[in-house]
C-alpha positions in Angstrom: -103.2 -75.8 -64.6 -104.7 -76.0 -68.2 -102.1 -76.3 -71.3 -102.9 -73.0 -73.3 -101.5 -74.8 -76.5 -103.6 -74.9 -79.3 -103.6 -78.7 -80.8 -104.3 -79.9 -84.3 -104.8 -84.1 -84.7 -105.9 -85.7 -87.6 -106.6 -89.9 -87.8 -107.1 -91.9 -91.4 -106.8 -95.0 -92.7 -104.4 -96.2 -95.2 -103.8 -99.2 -96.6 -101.9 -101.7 -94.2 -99.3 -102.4 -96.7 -98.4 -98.2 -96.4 -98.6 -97.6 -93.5 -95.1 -97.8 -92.4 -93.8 -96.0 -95.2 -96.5 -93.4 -94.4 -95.4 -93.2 -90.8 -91.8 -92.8 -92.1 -92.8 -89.9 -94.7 -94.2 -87.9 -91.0 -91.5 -88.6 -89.1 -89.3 -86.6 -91.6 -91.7 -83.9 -91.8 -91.8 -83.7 -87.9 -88.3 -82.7 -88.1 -89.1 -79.7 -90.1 -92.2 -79.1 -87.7 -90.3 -78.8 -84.9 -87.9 -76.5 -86.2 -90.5 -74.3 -87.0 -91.4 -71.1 -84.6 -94.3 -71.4 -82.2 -94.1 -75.2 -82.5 -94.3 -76.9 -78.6 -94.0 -80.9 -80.0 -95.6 -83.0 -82.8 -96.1 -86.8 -82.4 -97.3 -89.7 -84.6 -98.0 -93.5 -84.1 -99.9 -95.8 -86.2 -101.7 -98.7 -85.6 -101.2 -101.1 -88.2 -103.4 -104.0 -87.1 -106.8 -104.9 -89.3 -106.8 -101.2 -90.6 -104.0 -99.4 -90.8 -104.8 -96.1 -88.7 -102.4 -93.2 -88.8 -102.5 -90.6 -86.0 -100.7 -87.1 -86.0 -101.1 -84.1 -84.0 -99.2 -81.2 -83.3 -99.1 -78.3 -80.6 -98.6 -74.7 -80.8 -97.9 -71.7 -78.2 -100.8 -69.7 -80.1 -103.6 -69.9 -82.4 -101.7 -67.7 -85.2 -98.3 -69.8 -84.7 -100.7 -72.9 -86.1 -102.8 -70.7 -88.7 -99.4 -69.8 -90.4 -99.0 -73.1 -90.9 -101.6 -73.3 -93.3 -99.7 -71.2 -96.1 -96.4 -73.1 -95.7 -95.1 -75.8 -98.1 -94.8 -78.4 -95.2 -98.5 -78.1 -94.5 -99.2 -78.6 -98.2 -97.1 -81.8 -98.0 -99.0 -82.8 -94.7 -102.2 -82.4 -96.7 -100.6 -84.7 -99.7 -99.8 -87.4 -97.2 -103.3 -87.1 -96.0 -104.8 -87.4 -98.9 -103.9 -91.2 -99.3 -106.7 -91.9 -96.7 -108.9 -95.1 -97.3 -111.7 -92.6 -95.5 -112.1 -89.2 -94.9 -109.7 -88.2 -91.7 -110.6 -87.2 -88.8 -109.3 -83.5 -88.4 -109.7 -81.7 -85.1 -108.4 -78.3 -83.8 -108.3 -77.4 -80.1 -108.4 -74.0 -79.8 -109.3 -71.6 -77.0 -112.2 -71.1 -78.7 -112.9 -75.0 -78.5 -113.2 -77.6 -80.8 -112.9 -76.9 -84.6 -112.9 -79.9 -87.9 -111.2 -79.3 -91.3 -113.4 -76.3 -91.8 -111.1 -74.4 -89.9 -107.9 -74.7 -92.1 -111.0 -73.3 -95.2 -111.9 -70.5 -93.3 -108.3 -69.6 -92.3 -106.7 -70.1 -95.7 -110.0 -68.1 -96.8 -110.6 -71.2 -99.5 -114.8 -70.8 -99.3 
């Protein structure tokens, strides 16, 4: 049976030298994550070898349980981490109606 979750990941690069406290700085927001309704799980892992890659995602029981995500202060903080990238992330969204990038979170938040 296919998972009916909806999915958000997102991969970047930070600097080797931050990317444990980076990793640290999720795992405390994954606490708040999961707390919040409509969340299934939320996982991260890095990989802090040559380049230090940071990988997040998230699940959701519905497509609006993640798009109310967008207006909250945890996914502004999300967005903060983020934004210490080396090079622009790599944002998808698995949604029912398949595969969406960072365009997504524009169109929802009605930024364009």
């Amino acid at each position: 049976m296919t998972a009916l979750f909806v999915r958000m990941t997102i991969q970047w690069l930070v600097p080797v030298g931050k990317a444990r406290s980076m990793t640290d700085a999720l795992h405390l927001l994954m606490a708040s994550t999961r707390a919040e309704p409509g969340c299934v799980t939320c996982s991260v892992s890095a990989d802090v070898g040559d380049k230090g890659v940071i990988r997040y995602s998230e699940e959701w029981q519905s497509e609006d349980a993640l798009q109310r995500q967008f207006h909250t202060e945890r996914f502004r903080s999300l967005v903060a981490l983020v934004e210490n990238a080396t090079e622009p992330p790599l944002v998808e969204f698995q949604l029912p109606s398949g595969s969406r990038g960072l365009e997504y979170v524009e169109d929802i938040r009605g930024i364009r």
